[in-house]
N, C-alpha and C positions, 0 to 999 in steps of 0.2 A: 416515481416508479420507473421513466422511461433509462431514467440512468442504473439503473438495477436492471432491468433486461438485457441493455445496451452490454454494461459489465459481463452478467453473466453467457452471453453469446461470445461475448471477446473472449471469457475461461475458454469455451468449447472450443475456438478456435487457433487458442496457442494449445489446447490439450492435445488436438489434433496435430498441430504442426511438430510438437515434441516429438511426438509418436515418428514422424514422417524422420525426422531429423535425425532419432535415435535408428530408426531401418536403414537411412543413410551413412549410419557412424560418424555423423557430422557433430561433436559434441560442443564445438563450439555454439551451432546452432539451439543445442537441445537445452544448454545452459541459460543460451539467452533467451530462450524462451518461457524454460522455469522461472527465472526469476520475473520476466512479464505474468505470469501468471501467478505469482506471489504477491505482485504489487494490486493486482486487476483485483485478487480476493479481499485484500488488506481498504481494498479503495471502495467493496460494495461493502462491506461491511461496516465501513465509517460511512459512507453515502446514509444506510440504514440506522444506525443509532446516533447521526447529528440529526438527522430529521425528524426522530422520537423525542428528543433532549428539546428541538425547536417549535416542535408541537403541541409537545403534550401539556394539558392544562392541569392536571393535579400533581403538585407540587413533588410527593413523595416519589411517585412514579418519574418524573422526569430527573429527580434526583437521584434515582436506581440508574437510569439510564444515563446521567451524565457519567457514573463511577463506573459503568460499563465502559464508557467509552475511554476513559481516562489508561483504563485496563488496554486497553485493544492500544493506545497512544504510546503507551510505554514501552509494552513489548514491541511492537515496530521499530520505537527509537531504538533502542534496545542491539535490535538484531540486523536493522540497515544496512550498516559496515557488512555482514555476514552475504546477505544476500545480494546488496547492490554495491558491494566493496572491491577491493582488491583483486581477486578472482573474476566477477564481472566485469572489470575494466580490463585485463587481461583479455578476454572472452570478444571482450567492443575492438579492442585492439586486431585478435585475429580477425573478427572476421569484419573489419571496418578498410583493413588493410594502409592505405595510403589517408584515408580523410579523420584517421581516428585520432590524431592530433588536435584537429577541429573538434571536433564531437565531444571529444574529452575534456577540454577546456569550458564548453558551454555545460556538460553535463557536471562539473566544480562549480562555475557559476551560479549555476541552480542552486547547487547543494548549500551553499557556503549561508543562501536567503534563508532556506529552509533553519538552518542548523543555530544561527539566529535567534530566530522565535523562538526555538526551542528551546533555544538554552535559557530563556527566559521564565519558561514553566515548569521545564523537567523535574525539576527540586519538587514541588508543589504535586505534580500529576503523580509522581514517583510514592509521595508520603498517601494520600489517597487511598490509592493501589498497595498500599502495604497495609493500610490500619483501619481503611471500612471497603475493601470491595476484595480483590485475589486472597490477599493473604490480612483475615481480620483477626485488628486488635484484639487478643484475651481479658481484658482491662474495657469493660463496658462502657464506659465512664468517659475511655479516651476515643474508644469506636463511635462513640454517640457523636460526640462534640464535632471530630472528623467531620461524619455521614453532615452535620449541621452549615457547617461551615464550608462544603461544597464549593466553590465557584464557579457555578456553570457557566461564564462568559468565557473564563479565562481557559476552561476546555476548550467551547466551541473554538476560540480561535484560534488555537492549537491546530485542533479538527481541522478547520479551516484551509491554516497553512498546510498542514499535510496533504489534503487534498489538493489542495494548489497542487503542491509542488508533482505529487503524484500525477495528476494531469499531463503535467508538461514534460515529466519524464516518459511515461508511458504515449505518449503523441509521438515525443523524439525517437526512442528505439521502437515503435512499431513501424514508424517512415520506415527507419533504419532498414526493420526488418524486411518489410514488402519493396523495397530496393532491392535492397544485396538478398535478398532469397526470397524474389519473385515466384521463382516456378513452387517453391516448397508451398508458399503464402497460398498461391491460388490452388495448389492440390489438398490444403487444408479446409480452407473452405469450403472447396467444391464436396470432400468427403461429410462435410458437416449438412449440406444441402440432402445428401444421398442418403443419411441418416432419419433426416425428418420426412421427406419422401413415404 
């Protein structure tokens, strides 16, 4: 649970710094920090339903909650490129200035582990998520078998690596951030202090 509070202080804290960034007209700022806070959501939300899937002792229920998760796996893989693509490497570049040749390289690095894995379940998490959890099979028979045949390991370690990987990007662009936009970082915070007050 400490990484679920941890998380959700982090939303309030890039929610704030957007805020700060968009008064700024800094939108390379405000981008980067949308997508920190797209990742921070993506990252409690699997925090919360790998831990359901790792916990739960009656079977049915943890198998709701693996095809949930599967659910929440795919749409990320899905939309990655969208959020931490192209545009966001552009965004690293302004405002990395001279080191974003560095940054950029380790942040492919990452991705390349990640992508990986993943290409090793996608197939599998994809049919899931189509025919017993988002969008379910009309044909009982084939939704049943589906929901049976579950493989909650081969989720979690999906789960897993995402989180990994999420981790280690959201470490590297928050340094990033609280570097190269010190003063916005600490007027975020400090607003969020002011708040609970």
């Amino acid at each position: 649970m400490r990484e679920v509070y941890a998380l959700s202080d982090a939303l309030r804290a890039l929610a704030a710094l957007r805020r700060i960034a968009e008064k700024q007209g800094n939108n390379h700022l405000a981008n980067l920090a949308n997508a920190l806070q797209y990742s921070f959501a993506i990252q409690r939300d699997l925090c919360i339903l790998r831990t359901d899937v790792i916990t739960e002792r009656d079977r049915w229920r943890r198998n709701l909650y693996a095809r949930n998760l599967a659910i929440l796996l795919v749409d990320f893989l899905d939309r990655i490129d969208k959020v931490l693509g192209k545009d966001f490497k552009s965004h690293i570049e302004a405002a990395a200035g001279s080191h974003a040749p560095e940054l950029l390289t380790k942040y492919h690095d990452v991705r390349k582990g990640l992508d990986d894995i993943c290409e090793q379940y996608k197939k599998q998490l994809r049919q899931i998520r189509n025919t017993a959890a988002a969008h379910r099979e009309p044909h009982a028979n084939v939704q049943l078998e589906s929901i049976d045949n579950v493989d909650e390991t081969a989720i979690i370690v999906v789960a897993q690596a995402v989180q990994m990987w999420q981790w280690l990007i959201l470490s590297f662009w928050r340094g990033l951030v609280q570097k190269l936009f010190a003063s916005q970082w600490k007027e975020a915070k400090l607003s969020l202090y002011q708040r609970m007050a």
